[in-house]
PyMOL Python script that loads the backbone (N, CA, C, O; Angstrom):
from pymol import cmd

cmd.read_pdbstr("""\
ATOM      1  N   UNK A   1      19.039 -16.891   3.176  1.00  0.00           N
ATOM      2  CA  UNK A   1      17.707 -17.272   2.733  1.00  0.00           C
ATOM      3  C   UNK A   1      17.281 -16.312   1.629  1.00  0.00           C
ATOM      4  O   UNK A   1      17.715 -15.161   1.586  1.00  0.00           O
ATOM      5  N   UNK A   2      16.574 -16.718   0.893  1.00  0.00           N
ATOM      6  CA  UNK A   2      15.843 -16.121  -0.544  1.00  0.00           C
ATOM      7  C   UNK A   2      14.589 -15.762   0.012  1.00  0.00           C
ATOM      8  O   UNK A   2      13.967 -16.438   0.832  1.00  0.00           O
ATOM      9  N   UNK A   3      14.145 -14.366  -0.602  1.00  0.00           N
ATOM     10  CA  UNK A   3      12.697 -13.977  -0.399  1.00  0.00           C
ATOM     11  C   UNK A   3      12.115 -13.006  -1.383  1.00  0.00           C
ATOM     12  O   UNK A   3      12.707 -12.072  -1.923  1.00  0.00           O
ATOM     13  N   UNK A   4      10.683 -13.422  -1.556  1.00  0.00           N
ATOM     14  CA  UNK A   4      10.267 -12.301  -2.478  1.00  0.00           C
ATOM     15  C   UNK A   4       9.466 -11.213  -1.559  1.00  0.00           C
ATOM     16  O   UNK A   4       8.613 -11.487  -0.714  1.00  0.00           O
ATOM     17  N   UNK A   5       9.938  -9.915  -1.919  1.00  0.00           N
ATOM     18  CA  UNK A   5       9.200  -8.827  -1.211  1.00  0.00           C
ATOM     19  C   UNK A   5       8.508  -8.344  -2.325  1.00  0.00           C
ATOM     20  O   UNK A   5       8.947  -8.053  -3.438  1.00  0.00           O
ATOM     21  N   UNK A   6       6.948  -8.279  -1.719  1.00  0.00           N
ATOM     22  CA  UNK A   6       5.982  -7.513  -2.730  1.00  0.00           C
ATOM     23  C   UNK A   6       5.490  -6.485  -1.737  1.00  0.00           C
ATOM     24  O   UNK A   6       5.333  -6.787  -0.554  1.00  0.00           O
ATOM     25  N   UNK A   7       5.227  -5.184  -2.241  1.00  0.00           N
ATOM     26  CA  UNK A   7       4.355  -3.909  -1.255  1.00  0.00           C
ATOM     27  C   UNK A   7       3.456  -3.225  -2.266  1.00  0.00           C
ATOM     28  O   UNK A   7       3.579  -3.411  -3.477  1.00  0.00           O
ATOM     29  N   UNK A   8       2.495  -2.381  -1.692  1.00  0.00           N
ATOM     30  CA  UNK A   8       1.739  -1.577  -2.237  1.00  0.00           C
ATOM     31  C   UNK A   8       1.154  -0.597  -1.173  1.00  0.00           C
ATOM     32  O   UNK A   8       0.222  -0.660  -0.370  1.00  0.00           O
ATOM     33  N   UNK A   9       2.411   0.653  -1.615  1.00  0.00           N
ATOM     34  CA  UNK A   9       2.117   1.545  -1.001  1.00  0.00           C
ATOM     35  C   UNK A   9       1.411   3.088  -1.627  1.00  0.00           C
ATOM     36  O   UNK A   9       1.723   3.724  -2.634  1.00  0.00           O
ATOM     37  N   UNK A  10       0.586   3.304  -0.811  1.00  0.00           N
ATOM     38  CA  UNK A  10      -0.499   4.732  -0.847  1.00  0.00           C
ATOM     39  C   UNK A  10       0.086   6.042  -1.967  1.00  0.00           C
ATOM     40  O   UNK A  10       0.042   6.587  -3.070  1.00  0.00           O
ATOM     41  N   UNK A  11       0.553   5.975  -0.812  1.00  0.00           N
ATOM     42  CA  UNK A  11       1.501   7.531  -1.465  1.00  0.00           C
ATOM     43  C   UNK A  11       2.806   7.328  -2.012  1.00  0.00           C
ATOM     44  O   UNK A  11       3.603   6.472  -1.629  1.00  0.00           O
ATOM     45  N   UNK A  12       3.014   8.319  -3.100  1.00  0.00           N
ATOM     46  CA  UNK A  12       4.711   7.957  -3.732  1.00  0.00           C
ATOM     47  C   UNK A  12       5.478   8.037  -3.362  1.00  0.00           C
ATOM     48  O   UNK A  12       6.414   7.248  -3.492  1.00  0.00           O
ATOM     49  N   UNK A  13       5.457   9.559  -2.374  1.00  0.00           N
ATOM     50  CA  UNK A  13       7.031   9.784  -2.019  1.00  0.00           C
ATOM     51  C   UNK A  13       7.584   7.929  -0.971  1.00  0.00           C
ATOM     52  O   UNK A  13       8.702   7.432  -0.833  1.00  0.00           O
ATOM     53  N   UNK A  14       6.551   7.561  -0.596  1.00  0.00           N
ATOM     54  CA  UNK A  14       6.734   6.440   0.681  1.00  0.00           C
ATOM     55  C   UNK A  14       7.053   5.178  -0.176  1.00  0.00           C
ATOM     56  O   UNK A  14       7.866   4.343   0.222  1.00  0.00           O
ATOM     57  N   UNK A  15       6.286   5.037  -1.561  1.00  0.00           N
ATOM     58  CA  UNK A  15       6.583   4.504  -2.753  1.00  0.00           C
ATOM     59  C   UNK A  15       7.820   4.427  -3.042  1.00  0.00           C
ATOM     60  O   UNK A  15       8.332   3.313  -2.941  1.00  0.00           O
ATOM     61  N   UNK A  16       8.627   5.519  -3.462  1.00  0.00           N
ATOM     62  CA  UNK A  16       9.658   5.539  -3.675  1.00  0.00           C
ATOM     63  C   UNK A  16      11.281   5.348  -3.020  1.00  0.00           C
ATOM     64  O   UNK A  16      12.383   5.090  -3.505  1.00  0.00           O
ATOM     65  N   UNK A  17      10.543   5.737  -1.121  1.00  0.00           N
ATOM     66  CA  UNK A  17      11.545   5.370  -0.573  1.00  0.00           C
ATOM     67  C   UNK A  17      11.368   3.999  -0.431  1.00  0.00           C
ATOM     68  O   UNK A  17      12.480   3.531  -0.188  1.00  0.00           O
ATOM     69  N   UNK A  18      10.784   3.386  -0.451  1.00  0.00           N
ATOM     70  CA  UNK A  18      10.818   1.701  -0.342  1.00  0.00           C
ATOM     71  C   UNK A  18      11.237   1.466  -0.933  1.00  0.00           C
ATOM     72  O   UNK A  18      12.403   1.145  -0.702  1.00  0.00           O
ATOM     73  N   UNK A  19      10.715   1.383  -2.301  1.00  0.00           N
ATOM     74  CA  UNK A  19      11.714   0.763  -4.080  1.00  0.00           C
ATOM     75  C   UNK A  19      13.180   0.933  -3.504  1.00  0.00           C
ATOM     76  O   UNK A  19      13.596  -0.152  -3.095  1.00  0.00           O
ATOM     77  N   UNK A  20      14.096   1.973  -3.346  1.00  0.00           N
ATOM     78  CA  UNK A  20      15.100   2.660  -3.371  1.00  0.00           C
ATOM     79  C   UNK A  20      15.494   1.683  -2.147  1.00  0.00           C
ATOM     80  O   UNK A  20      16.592   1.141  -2.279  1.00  0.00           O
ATOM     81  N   UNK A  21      14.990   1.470  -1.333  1.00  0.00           N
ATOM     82  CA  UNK A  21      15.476   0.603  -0.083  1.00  0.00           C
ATOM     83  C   UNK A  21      15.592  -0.963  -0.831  1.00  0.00           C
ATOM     84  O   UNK A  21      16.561  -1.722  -0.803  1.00  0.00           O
ATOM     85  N   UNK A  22      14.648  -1.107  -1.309  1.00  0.00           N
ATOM     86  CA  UNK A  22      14.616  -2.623  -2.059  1.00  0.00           C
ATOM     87  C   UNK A  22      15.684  -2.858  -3.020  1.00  0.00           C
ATOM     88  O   UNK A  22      16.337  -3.902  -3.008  1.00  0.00           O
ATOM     89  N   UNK A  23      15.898  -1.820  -3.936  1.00  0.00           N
ATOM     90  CA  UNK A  23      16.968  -1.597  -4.916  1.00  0.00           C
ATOM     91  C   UNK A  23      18.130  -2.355  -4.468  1.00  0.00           C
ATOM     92  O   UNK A  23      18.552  -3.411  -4.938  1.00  0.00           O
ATOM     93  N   UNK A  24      18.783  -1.386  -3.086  1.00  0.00           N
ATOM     94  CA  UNK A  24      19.894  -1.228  -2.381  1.00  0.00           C
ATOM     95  C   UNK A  24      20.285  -2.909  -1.985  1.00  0.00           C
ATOM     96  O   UNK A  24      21.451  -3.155  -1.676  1.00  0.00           O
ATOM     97  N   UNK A  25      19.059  -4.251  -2.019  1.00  0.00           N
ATOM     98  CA  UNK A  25      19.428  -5.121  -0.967  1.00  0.00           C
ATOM     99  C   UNK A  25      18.683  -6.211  -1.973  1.00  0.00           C
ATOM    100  O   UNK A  25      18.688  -7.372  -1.563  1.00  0.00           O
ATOM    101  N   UNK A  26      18.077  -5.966  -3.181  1.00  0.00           N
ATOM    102  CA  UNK A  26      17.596  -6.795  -3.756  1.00  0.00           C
ATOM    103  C   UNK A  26      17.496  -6.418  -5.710  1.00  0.00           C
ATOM    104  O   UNK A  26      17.969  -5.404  -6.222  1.00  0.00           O
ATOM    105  N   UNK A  27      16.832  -7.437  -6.405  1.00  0.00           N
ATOM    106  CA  UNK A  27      16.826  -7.513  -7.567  1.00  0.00           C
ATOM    107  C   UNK A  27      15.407  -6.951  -7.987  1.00  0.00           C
ATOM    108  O   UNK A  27      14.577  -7.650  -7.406  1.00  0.00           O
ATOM    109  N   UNK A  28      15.019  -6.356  -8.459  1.00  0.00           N
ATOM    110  CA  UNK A  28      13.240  -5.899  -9.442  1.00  0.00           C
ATOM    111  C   UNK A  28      13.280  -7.186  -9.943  1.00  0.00           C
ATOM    112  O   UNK A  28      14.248  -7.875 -10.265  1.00  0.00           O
ATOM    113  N   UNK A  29      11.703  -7.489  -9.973  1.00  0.00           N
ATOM    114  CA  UNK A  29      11.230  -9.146 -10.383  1.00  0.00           C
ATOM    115  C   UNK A  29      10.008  -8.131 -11.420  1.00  0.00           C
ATOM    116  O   UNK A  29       9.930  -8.240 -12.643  1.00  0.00           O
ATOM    117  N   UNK A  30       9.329  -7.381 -10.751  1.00  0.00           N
ATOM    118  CA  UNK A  30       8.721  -6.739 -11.133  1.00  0.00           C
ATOM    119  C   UNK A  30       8.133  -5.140 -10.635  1.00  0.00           C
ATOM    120  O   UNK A  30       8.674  -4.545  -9.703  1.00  0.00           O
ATOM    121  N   UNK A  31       7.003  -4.584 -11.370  1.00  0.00           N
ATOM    122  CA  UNK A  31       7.288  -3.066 -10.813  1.00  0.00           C
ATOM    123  C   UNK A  31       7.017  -3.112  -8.853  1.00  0.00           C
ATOM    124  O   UNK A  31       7.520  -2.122  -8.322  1.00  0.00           O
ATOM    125  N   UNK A  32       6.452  -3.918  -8.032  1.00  0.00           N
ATOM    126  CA  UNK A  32       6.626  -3.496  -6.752  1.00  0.00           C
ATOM    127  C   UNK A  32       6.974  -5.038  -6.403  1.00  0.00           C
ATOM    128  O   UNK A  32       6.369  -5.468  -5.421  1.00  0.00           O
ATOM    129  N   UNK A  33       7.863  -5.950  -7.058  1.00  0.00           N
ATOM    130  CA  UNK A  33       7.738  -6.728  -6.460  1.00  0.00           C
ATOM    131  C   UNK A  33       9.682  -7.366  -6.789  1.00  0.00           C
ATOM    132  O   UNK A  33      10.217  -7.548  -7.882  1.00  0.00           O
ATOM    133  N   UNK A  34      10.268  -7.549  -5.429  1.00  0.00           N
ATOM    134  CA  UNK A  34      11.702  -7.962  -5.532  1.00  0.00           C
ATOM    135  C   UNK A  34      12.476  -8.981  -4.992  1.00  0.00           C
ATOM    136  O   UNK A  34      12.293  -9.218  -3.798  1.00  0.00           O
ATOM    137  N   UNK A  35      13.323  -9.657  -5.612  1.00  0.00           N
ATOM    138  CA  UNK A  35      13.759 -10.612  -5.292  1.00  0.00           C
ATOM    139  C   UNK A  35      15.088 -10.315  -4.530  1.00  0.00           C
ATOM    140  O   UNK A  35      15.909  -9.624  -5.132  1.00  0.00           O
ATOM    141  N   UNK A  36      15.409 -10.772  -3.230  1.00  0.00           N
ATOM    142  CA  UNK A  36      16.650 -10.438  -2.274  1.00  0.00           C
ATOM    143  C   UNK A  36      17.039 -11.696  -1.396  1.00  0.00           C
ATOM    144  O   UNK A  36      16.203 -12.384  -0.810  1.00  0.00           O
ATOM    145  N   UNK A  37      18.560 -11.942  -1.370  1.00  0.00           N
ATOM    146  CA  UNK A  37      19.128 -12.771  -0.276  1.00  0.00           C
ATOM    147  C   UNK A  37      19.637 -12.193   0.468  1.00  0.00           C
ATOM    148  O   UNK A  37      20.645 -11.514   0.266  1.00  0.00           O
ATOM    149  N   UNK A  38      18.809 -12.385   1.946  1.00  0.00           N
ATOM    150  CA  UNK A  38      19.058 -11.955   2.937  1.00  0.00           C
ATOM    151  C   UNK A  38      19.781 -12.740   4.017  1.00  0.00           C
ATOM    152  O   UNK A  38      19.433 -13.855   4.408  1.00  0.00           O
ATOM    153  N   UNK A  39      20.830 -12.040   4.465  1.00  0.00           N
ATOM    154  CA  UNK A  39      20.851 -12.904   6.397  1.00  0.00           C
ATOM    155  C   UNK A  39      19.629 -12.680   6.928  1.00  0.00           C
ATOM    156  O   UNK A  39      18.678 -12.105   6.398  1.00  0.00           O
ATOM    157  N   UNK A  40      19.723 -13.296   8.295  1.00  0.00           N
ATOM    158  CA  UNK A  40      18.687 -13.029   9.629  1.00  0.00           C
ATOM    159  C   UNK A  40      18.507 -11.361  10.037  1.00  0.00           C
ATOM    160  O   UNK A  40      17.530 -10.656  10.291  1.00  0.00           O
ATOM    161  N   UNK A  41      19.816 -11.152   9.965  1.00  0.00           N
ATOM    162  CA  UNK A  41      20.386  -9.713  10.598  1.00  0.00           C
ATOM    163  C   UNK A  41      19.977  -8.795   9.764  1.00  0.00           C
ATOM    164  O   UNK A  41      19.433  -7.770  10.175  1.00  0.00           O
ATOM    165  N   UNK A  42      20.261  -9.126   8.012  1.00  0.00           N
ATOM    166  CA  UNK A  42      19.850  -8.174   6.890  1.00  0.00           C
ATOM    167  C   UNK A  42      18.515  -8.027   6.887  1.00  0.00           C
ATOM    168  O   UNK A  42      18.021  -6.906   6.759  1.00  0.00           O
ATOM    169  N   UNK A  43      17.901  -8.929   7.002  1.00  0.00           N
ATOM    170  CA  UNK A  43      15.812  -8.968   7.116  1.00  0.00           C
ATOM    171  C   UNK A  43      15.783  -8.130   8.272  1.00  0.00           C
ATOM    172  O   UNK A  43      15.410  -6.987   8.007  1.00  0.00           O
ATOM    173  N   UNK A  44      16.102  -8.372   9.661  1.00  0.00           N
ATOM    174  CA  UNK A  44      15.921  -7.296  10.686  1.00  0.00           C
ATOM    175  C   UNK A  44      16.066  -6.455  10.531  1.00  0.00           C
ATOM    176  O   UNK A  44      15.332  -5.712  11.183  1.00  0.00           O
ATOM    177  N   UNK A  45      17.228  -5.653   9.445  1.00  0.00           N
ATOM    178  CA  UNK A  45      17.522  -3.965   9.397  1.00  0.00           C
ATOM    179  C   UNK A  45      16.182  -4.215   8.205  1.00  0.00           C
ATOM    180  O   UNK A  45      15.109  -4.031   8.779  1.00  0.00           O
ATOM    181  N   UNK A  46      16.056  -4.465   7.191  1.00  0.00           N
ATOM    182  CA  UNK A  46      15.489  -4.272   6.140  1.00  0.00           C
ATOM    183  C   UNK A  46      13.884  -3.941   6.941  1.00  0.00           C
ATOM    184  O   UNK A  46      13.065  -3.091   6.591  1.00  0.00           O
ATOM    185  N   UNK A  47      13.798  -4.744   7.899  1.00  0.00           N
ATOM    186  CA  UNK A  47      11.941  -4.879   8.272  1.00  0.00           C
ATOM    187  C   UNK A  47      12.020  -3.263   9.264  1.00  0.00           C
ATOM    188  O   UNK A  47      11.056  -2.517   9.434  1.00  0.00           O
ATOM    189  N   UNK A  48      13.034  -3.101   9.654  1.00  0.00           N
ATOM    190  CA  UNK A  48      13.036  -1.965  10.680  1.00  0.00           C
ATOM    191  C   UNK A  48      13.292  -0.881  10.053  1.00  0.00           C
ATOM    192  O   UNK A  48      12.985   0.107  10.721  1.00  0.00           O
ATOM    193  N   UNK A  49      13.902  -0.557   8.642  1.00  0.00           N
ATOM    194  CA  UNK A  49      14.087   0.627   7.629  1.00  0.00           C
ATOM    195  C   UNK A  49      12.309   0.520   7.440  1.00  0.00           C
ATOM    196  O   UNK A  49      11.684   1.241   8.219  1.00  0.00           O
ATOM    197  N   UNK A  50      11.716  -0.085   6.741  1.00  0.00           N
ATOM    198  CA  UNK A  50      10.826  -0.572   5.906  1.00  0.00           C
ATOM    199  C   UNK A  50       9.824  -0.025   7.019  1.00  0.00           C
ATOM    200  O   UNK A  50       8.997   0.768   6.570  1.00  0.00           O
ATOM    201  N   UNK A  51       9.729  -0.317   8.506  1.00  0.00           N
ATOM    202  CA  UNK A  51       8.308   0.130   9.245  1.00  0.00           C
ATOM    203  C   UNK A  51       8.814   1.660   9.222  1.00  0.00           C
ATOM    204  O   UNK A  51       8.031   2.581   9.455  1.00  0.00           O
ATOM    205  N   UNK A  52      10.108   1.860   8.940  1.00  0.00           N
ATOM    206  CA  UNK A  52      10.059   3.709   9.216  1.00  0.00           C
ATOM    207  C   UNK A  52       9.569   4.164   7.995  1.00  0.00           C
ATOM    208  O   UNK A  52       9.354   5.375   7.973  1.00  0.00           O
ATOM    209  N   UNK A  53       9.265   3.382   6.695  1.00  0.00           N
ATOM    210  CA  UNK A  53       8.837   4.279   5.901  1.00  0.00           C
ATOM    211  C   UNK A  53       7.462   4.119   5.565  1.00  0.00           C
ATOM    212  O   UNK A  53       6.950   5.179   5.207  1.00  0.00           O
ATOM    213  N   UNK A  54       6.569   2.965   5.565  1.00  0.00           N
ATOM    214  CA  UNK A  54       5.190   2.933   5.789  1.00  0.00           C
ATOM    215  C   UNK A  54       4.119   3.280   6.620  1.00  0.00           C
ATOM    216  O   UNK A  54       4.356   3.395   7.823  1.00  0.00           O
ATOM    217  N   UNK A  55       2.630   3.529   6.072  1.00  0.00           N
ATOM    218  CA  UNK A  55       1.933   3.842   6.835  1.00  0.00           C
ATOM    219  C   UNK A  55       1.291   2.319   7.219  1.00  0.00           C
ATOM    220  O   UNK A  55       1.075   1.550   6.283  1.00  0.00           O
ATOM    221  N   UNK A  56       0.973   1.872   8.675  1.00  0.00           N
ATOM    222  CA  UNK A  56       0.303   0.624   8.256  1.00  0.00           C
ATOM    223  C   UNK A  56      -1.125   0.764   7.952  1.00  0.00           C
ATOM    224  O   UNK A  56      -1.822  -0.135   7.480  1.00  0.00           O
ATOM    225  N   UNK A  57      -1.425   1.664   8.181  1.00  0.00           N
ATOM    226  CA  UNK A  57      -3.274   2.090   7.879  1.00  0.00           C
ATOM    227  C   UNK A  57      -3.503   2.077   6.309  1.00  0.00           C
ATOM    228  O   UNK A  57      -4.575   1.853   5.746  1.00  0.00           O
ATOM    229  N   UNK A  58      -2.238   2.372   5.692  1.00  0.00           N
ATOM    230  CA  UNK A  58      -2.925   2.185   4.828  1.00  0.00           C
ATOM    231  C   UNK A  58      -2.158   1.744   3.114  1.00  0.00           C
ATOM    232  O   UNK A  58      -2.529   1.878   1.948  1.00  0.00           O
ATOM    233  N   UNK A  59      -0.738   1.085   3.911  1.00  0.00           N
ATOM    234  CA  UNK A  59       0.363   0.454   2.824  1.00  0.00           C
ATOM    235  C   UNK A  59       0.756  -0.806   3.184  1.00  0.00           C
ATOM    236  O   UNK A  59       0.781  -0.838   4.414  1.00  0.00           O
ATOM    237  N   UNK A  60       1.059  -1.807   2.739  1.00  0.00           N
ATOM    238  CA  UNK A  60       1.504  -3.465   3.124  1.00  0.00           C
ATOM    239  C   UNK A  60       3.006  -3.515   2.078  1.00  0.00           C
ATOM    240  O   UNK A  60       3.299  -2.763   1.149  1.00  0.00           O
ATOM    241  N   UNK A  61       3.691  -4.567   2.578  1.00  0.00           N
ATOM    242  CA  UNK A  61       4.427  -4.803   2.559  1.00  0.00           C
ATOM    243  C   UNK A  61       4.577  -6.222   3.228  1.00  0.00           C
ATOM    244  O   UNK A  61       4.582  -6.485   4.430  1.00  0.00           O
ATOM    245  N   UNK A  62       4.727  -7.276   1.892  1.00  0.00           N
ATOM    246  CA  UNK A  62       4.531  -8.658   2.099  1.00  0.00           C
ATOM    247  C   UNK A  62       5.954  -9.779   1.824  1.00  0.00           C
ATOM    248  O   UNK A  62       6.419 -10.094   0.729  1.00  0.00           O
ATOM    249  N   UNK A  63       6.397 -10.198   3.114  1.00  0.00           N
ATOM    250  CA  UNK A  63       8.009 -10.705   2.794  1.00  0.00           C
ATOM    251  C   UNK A  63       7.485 -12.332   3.145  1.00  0.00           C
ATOM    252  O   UNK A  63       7.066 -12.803   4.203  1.00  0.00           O
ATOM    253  N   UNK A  64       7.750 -13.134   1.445  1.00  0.00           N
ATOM    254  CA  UNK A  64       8.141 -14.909   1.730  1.00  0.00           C
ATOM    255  C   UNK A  64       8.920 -15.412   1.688  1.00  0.00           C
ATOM    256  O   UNK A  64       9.449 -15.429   0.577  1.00  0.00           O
ATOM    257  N   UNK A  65       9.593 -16.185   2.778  1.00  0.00           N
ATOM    258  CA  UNK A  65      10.386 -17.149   2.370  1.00  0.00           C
ATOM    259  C   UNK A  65      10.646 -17.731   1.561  1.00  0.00           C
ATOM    260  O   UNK A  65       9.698 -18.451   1.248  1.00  0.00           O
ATOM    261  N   UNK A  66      12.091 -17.963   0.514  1.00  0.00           N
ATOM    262  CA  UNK A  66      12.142 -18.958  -0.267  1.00  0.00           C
ATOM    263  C   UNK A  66      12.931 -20.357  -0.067  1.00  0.00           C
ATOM    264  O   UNK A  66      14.076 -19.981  -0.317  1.00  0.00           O
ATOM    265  N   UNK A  67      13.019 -21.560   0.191  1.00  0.00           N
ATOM    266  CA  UNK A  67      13.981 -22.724  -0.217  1.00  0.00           C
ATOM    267  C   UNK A  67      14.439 -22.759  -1.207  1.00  0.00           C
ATOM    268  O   UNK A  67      13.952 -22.257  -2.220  1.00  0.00           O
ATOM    269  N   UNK A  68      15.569 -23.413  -1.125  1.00  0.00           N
ATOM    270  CA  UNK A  68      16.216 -23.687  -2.481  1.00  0.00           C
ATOM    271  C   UNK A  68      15.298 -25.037  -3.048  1.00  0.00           C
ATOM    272  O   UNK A  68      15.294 -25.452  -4.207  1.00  0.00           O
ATOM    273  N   UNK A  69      14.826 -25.377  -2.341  1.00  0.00           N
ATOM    274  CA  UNK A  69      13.679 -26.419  -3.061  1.00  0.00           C
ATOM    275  C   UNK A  69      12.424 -25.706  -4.103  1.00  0.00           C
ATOM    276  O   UNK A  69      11.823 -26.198  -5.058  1.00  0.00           O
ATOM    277  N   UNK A  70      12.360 -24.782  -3.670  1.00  0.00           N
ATOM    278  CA  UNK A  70      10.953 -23.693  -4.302  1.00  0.00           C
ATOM    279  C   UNK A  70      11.828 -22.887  -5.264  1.00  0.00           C
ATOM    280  O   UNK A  70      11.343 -22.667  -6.374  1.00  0.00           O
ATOM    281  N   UNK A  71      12.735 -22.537  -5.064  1.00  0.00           N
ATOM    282  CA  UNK A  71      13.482 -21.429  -5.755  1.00  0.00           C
ATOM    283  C   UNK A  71      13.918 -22.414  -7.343  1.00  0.00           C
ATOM    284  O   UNK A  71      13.809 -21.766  -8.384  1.00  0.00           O
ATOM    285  N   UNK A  72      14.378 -23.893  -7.473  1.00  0.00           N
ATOM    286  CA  UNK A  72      15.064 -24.538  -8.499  1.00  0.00           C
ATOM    287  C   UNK A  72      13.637 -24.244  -9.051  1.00  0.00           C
ATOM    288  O   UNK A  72      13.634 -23.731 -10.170  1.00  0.00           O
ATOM    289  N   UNK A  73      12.245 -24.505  -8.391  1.00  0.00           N
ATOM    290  CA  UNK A  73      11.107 -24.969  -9.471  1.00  0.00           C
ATOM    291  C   UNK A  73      10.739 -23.517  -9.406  1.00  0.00           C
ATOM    292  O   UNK A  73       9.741 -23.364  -8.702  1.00  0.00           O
ATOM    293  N   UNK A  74      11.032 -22.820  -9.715  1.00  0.00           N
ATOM    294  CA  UNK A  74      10.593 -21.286 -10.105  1.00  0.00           C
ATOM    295  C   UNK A  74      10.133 -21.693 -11.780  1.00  0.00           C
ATOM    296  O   UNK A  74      10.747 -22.410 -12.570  1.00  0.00           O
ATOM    297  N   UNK A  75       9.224 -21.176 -11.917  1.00  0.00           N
ATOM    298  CA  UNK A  75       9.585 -20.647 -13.594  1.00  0.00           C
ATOM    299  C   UNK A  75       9.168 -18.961 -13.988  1.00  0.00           C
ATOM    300  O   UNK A  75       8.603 -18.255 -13.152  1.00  0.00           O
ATOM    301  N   UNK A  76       9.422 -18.606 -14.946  1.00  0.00           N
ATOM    302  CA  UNK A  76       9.334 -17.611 -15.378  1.00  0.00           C
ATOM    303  C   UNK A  76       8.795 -17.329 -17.181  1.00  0.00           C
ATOM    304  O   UNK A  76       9.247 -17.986 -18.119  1.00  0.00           O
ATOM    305  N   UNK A  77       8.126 -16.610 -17.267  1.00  0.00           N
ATOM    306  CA  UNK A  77       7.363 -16.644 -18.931  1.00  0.00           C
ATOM    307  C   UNK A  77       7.514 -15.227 -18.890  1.00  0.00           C
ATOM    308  O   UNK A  77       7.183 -14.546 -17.919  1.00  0.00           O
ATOM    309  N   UNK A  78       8.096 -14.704 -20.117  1.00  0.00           N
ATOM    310  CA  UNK A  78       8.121 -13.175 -20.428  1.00  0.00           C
ATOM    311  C   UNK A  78       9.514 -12.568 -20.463  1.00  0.00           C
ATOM    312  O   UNK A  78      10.446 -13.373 -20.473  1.00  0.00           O
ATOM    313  N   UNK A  79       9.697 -11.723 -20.477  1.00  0.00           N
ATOM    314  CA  UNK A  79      10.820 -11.323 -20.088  1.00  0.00           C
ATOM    315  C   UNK A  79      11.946 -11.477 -19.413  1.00  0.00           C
ATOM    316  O   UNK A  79      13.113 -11.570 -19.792  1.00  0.00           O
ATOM    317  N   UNK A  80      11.152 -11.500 -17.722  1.00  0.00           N
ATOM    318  CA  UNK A  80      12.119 -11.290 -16.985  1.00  0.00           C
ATOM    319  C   UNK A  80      12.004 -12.762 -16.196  1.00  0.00           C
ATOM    320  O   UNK A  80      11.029 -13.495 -16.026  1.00  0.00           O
ATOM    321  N   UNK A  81      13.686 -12.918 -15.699  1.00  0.00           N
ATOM    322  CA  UNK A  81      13.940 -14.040 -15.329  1.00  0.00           C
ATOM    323  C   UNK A  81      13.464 -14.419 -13.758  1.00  0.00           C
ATOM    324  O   UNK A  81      12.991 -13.497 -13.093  1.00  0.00           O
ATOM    325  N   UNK A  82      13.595 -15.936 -13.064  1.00  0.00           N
ATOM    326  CA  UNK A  82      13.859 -15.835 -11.919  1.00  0.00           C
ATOM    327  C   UNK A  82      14.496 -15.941 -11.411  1.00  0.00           C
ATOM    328  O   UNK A  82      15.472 -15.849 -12.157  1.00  0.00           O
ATOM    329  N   UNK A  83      14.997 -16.193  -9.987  1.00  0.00           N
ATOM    330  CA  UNK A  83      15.978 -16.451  -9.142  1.00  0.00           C
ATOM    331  C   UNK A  83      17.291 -16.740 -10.011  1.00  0.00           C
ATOM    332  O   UNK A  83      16.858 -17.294 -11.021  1.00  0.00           O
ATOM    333  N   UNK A  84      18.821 -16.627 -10.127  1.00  0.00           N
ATOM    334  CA  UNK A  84      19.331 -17.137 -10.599  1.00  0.00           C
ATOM    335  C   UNK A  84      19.879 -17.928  -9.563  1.00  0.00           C
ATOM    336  O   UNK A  84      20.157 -17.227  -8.590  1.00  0.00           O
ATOM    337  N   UNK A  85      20.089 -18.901  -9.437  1.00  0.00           N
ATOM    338  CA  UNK A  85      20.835 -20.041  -8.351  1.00  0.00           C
ATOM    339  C   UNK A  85      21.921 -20.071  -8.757  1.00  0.00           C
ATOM    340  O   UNK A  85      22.084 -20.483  -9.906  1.00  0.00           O
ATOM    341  N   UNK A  86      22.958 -19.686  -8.043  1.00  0.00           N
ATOM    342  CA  UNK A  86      24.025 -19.847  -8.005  1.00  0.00           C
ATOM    343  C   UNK A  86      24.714 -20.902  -6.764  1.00  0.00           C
ATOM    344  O   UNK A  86      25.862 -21.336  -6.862  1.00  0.00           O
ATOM    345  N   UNK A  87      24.114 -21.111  -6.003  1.00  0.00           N
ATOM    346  CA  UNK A  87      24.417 -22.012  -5.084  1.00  0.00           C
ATOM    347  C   UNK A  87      24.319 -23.769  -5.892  1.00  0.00           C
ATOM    348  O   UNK A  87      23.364 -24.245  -6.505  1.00  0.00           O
ATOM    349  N   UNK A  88      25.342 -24.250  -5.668  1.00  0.00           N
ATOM    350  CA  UNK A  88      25.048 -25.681  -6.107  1.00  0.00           C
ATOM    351  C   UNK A  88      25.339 -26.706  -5.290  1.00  0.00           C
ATOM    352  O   UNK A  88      26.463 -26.861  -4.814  1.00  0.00           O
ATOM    353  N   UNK A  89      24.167 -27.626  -5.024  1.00  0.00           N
ATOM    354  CA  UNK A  89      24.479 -28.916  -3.734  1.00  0.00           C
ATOM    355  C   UNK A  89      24.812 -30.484  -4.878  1.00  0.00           C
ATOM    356  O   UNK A  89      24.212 -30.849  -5.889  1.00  0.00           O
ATOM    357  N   UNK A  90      25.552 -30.862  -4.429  1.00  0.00           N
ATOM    358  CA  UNK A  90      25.789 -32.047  -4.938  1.00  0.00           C
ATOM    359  C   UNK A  90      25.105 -33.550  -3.948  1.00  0.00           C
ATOM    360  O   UNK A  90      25.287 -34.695  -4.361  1.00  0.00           O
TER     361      UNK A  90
END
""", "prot")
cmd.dss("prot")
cmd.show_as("cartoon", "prot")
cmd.util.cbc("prot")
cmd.orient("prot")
């Protein structure tokens, strides 16, 4: 499954270990916001790294589902691209 993770966290150092976690398992879409295909299993480690490094009082961290139905009608203006689909259904 495809998902976009967006966060906004407080403090940097907690800032930075997230990015660096996101890096590791996904693509930069933008500055806190990343695009990743995950298993079931990969989202479970990712959500369980991710609560060890936030505060919830006072940082979020927001994960959506994507379809490949939502993902073809992506668009993108500017620079940077979206999703690249590489999966193809006939």
């Amino acid at each position: 499954m495809h998902y976009i993770i967006c966060y906004d966290i407080a403090q940097t150092r907690r800032r930075t270990r997230l990015a660096t976690l996101l890096e590791a398992i996904g693509t930069r879409a933008n500055k806190s916001v990343f695009e990743a295909k995950l298993t079931a299993k990969e989202l479970e480690i990712f959500i369980a790294k991710a609560k060890a490094i936030i505060e919830p009082k006072t940082d979020s961290v927001l994960i959506y589902p994507l379809c490949f139905d939502c993902m073809i009608k992506s668009l993108s203006l500017g620079q940077k691209g979206v999703f690249e689909v590489k999966d193809s259904f006939v």
